[in-house]
C-alpha positions in Angstrom: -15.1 23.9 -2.1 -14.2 22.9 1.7 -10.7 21.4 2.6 -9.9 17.7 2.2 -11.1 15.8 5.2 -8.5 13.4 6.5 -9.3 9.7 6.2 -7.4 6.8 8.4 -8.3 3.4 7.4 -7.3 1.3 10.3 -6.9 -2.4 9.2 -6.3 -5.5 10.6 -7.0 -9.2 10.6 -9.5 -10.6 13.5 -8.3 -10.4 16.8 -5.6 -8.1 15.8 -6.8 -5.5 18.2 -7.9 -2.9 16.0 -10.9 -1.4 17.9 -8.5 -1.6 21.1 -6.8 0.8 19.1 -9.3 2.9 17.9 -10.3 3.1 21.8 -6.4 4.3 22.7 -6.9 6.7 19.4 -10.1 8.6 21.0 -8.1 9.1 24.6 -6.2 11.5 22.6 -8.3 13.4 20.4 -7.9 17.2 20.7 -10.6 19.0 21.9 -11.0 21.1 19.4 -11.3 18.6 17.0 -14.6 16.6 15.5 -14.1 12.7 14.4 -16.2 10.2 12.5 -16.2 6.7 12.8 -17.4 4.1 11.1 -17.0 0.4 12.0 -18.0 -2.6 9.5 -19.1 -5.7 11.8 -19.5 -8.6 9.7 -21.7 -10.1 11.5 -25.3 -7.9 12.6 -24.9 -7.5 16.2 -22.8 -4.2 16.4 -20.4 -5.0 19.4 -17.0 -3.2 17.9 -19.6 0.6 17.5 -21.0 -0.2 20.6 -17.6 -0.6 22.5 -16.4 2.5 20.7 -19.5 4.4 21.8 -19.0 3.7 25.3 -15.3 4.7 25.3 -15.9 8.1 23.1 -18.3 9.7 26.5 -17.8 12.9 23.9 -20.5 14.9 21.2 -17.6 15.6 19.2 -17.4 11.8 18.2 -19.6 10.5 15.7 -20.2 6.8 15.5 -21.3 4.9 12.6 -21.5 1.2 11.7 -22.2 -1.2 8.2 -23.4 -4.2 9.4 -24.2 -7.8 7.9 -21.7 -7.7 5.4 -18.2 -6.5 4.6 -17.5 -3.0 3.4 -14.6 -4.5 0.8 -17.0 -7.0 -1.0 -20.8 -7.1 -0.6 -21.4 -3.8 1.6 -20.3 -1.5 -0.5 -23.4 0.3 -0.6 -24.0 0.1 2.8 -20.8 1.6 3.3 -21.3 4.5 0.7 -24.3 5.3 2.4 -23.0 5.7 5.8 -19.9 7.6 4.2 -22.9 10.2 2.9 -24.6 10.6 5.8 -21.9 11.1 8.2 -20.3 13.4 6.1 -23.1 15.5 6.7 -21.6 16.0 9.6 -19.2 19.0 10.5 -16.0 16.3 11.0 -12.4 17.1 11.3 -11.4 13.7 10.6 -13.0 10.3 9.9 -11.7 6.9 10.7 -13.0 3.2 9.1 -12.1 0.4 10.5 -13.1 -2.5 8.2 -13.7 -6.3 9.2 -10.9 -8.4 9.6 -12.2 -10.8 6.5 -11.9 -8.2 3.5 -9.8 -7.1 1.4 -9.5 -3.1 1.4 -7.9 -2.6 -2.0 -12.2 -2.7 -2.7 -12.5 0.1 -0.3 -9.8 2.0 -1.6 -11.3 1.6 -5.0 -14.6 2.8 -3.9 -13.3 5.5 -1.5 -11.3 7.0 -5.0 -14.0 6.9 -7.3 -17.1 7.4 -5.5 -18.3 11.2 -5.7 -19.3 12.4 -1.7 -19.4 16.2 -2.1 -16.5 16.5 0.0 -12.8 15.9 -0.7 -11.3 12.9 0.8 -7.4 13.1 1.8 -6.6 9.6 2.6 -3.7 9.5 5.5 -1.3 6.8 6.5 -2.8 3.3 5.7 -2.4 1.1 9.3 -2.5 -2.7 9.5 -2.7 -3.8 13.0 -1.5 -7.2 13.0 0.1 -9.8 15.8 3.9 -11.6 15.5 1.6 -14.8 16.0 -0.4 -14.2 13.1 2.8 -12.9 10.6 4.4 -16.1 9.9 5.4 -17.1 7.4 3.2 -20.6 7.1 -0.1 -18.2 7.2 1.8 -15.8 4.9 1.7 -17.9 2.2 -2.3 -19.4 2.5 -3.6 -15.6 3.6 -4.4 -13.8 1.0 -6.5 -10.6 3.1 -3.2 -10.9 5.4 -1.2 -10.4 2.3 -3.5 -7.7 1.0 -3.8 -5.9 4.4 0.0 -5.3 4.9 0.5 -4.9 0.9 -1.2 -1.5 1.5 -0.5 -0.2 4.5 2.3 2.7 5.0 2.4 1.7 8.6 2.2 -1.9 10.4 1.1 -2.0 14.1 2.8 -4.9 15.4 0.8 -5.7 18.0 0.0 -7.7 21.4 3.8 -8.6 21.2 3.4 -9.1 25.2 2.0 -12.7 23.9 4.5 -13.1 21.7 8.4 -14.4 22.3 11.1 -12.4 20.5 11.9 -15.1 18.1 8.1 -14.6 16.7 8.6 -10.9 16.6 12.0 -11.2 14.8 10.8 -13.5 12.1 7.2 -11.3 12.2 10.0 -7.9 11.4 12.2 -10.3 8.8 9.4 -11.3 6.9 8.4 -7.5 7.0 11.5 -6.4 5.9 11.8 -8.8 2.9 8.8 -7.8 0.7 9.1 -5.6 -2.3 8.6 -3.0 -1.3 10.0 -3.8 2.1 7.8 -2.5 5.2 10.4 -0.7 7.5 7.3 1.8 9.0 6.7 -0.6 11.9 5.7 -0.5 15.2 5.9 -2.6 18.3 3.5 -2.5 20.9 0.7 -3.5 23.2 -3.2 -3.6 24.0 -3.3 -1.2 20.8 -1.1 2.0 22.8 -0.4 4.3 19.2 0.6 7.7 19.6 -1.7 10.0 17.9 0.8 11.9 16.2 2.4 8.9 14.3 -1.1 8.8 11.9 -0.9 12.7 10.9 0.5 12.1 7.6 -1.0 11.6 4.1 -0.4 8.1 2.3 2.9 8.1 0.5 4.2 5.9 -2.3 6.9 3.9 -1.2 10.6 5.0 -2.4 12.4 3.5 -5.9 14.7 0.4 -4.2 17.3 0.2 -6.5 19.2 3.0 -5.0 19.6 0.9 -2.8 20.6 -1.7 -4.3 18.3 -4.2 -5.8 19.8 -7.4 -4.7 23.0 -8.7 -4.0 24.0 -7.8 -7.9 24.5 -4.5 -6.6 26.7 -4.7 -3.5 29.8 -4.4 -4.7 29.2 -1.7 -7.6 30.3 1.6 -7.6 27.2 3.4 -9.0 26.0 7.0 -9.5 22.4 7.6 -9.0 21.0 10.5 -10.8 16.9 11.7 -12.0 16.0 11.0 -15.3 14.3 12.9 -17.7 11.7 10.3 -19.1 9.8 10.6 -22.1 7.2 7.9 -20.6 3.4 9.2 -20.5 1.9 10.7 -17.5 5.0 12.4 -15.8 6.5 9.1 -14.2 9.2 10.2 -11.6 12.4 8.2 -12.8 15.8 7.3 -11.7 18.8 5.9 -13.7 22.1 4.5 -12.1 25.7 4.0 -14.1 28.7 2.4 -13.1 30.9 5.3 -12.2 34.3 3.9 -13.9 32.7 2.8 -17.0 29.5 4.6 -17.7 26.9 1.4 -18.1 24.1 1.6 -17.3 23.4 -0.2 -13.8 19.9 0.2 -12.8 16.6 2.0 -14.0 13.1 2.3 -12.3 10.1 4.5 -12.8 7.0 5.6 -10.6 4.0 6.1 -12.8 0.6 7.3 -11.6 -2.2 5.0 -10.1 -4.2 5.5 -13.4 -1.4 4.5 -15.6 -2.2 0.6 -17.3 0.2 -2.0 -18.9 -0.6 -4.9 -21.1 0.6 -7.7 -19.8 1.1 -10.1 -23.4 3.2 -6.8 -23.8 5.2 -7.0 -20.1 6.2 -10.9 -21.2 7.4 -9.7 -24.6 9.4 -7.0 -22.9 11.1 -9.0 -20.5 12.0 -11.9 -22.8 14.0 -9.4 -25.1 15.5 -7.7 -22.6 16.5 -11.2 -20.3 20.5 -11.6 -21.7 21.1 -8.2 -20.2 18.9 -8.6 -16.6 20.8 -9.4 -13.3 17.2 -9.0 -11.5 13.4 -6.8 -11.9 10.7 -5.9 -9.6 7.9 -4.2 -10.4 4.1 -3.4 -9.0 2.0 -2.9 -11.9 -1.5 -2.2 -13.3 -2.9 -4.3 -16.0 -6.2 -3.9 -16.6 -8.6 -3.5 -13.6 -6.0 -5.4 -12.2 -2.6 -4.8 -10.6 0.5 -7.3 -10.6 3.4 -8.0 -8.8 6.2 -8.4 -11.9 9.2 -10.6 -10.5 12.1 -11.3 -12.6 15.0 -13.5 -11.2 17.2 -16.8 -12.7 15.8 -15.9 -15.8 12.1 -16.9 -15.0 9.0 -14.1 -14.9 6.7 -14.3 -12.9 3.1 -12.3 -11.8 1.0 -12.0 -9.2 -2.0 -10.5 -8.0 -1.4 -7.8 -5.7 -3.7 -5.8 -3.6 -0.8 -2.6 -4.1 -3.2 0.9 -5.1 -0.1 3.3 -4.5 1.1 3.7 -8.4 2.7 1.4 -10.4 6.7 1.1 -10.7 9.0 -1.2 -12.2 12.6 -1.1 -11.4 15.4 -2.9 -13.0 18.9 -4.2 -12.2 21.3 -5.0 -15.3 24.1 -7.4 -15.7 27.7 -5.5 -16.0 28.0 -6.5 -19.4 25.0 -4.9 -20.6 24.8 -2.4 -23.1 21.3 -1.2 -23.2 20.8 2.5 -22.5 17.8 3.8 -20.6 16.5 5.8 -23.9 16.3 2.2 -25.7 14.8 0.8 -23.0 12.0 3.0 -22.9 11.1 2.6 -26.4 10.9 -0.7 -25.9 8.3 0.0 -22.8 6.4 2.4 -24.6 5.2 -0.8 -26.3 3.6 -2.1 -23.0 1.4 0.7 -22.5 -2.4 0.2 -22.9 -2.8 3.3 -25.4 -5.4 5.4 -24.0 -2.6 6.6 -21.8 -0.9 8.3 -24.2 -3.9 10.6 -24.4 -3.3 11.5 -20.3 0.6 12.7 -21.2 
């Protein structure tokens, strides 16, 4: 079988300066290297390939473009067949850039489960995005804008040069403040990226209650050790206790991508565990589906979430609780969809 090819999925809402990027990306290509392309215009006039074709004035670039639709929603198969035939091609590496309108977690979905005959190794997701668009007004009615920095590993803070430094510190505080917070950021202009900061395969964000998750957590003295779980499907855990009494302050897990919850099951969870909760997060699959779980002031809440990564939960316990984290996984073995038992 022949090695992983490296994918980078540069994203980005319109105007963001994506393919200004892409064009600052190919003035540093090794020489010895091949690259792939492929650019989804939404409209069918192919401006974005065409501008990329002009700048690449190499044979080791190969340029391809979906047009007339978006490669997230109703090109998919446009996109899968482009992916097929320039995979035919001897590449090194392959970027997509998809419209600014979409909303990748679709293209993830079909980039993971779609058979091509090669291995893809998906890098460092990039969001190129403006201080002037990340406010906190569009924030809230953007839902793409919300998917596109949901999954990246990196955000590209771009044209700042048109932006004041109060739009750029709110642009990095709103940043900073989403679970799990995006501290990968960078600040520049007209798209200028240093090749080397994409040569690294998509991660999974850290657990955050080592942190401390919340201001419950300040002033505690906690030890933070691994946890051998007992959950299916390996989940990578980690379990914090007060260090002068031996409560139990914190728990969170990582499960796989693949693992799903139920989420009747989730509520049922969290209302028998709410006397002893000081504050939850979690990114979760349900279904086809995957939810943001937010617990705080006694009140649940979920929300669609474009997050593909794994799921997590983490949780943050009152000091007077006396749960242990063996109880509390028998009680979350119970919001498990069952077939994934059978992937232990």
């Amino acid at each position: 079988m022949s090695a992983p090819l490296p994918v980078h999925l540069i994203t980005g809402l319109l105007g963001s300066g994506k393919t200004t990027l892409l064009r600052h990306l190919l003035t540093q290509k090794p020489a010895n290297e091949r690259w792939g392309m492929l650019i989804n215009e939404f409209g069918d006039i192919d401006l974005d390939a065409a501008t990329l074709q002009a700048s690449a004035h190499d044979q080791d670039v190969h340029i391809s473009e979906v047009s007339g639709g978006c490669v997230c929603c109703t090109a998919q198969h446009g996109l899968t067949q482009a992916l097929h035939s320039l995979l035919q091609q001897p590449l090194d590496r392959l970027f997509i850039e998809p419209t600014g309108l979409g909303h990748p977690a679709r293209l993830l979905d079909t980039l993971k489960r779609t058979a091509f005959g090669r291995p893809l190794a998906l890098q460092a997701i990039v969001c190129v995005i403006t201080p002037l668009q990340l406010t906190a007004k569009r924030w809230q009615k953007s839902a793409v804008m919300r998917d596109l920095v949901t999954l990246a590993d990196l955000i590209v803070l771009n044209k700042t040069d048109q932006a004041g430094s109060e739009p750029q510190q709110q642009a990095v505080a709103l940043l900073n403040g989403l679970y799990p917070p995006k501290t990968d950021m960078i600040a520049t202009q007209f798209g200028r990226l240093d090749w080397t900061q994409l040569q690294r395969p998509h991660q999974p964000a850290p657990l955050l209650f080592l942190q401390g998750l919340g201001e419950h957590a300040q002033h505690l003295a906690c030890s933070n050790t691994p946890y051998d779980s007992t959950l299916p499907q390996h989940p990578a855990c980690w379990v914090s206790h007060d260090q002068k009494t031996g409560q139990l302050r914190a728990l969170g897990w990582i499960f796989s991508a693949q693992m799903q919850f139920n989420r009747i099951a989730l509520k049922a969870f969290f209302a028998d565990i709410a006397p002893h909760l000081a504050r939850a997060k979690g990114l979760l699959k349900t279904g086809n589906e995957w939810q943001l779980i937010n617990w705080s002031d006694g009140q649940l809440t979920l929300e669609d979430i474009a997050w593909r990564q794994d799921s997590r939960l983490e949780l943050l316990f009152n000091p007077e609780s006396s749960l242990c984290a063996a109880d509390l996984e028998t009680q979350l073995t119970a919001t498990i969809n069952p077939f994934n038992n059978r992937a232990k």
